[in-house]
C-alpha positions as CSV (number, residue, x, y, z in Angstrom):
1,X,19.6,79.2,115.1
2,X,20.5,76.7,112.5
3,X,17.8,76.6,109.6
4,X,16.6,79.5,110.7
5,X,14.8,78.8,113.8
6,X,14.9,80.1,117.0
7,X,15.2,77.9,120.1
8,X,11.6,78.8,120.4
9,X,9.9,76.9,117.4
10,X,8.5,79.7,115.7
11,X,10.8,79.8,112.6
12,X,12.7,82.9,113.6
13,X,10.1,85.3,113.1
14,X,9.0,85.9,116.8
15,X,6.1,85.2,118.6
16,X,5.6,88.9,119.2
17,X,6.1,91.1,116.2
18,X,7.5,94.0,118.4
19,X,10.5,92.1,119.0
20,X,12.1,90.4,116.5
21,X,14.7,87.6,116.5
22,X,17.6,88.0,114.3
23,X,18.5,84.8,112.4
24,X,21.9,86.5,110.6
25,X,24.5,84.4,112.5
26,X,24.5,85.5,115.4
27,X,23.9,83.7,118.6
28,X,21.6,84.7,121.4
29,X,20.4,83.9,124.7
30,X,17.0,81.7,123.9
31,X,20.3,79.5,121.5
32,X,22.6,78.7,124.2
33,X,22.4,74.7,125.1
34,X,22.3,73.8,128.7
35,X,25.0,73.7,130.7
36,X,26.7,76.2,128.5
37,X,28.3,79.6,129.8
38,X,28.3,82.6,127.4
39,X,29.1,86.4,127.9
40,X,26.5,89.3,127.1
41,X,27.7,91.3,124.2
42,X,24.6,93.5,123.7
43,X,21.0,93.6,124.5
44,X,19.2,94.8,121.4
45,X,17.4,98.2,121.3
46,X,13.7,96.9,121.1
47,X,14.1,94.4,123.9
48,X,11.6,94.8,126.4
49,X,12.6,95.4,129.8
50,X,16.3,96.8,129.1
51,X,16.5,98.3,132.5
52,X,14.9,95.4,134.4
53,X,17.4,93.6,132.8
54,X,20.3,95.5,134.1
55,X,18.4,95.8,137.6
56,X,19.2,91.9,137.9
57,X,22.7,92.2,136.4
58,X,21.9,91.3,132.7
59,X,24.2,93.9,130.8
60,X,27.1,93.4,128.0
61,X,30.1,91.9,129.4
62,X,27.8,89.5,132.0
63,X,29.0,86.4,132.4
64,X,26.1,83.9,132.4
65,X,25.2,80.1,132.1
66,X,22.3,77.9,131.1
67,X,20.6,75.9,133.4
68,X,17.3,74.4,132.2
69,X,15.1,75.4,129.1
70,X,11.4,75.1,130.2
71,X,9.3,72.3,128.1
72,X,7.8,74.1,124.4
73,X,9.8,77.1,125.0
74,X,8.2,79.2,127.4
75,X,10.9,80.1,130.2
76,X,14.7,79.5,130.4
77,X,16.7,79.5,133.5
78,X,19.4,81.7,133.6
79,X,22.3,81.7,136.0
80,X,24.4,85.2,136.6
81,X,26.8,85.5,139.2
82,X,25.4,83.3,141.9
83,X,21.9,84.2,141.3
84,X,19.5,81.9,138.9
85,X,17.0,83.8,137.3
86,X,13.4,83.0,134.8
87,X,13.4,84.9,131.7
88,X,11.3,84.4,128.6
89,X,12.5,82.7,126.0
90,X,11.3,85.4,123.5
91,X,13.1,88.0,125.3
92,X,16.5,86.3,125.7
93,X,16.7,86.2,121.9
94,X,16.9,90.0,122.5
95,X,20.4,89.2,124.2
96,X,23.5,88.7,121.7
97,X,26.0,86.5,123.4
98,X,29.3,85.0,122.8
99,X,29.8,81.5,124.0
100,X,32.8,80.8,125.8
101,X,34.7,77.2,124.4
102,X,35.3,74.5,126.4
């Protein structure tokens, strides 16, 4: 989120006020380039769907990589384990992850 913006556009403040993105250095989901693989580290308490998300194997310690952001925003395509998987943008910047280096 360099600047302060999410991957999203909408100047780190979230498109839904229920959820908010935090902009304090730390790197989530909706940030994670294509192509790049990350690990879960938490899912933060507000996000919706918390159990849906661990339904499908989204949980701290996941390993995960990016496979396409959808055009202005709206979905990202997520790959975990060998399933590939939608999720909103806004809701992945409810999912603190640690990128793994090259």
């Amino acid at each position: 989120m360099a600047g302060g913006k999410c991957s999203c556009g909408c100047s780190g403040k979230g498109k839904n006020p229920e959820y908010t993105v935090n902009v304090n250095g730390v790197t989530t989901l909706a940030d994670l380039p294509v192509g790049a693989k990350a690990t879960i580290s938490k899912i933060m308490p507000k996000a919706r769907g918390r159990k849906k998300f661990a339904d499908v194997g989204l949980v701290a310690g996941a390993e995960l990589e990016m496979e396409a952001h959808a055009p202005f925003g709206g979905l990202l395509r997520v790959k975990v384990l060998d399933t590939s998987m939608a999720i909103h943008s806004e809701d992945a910047a409810n999912i603190v992850i640690e990128k793994e280096e090259d």
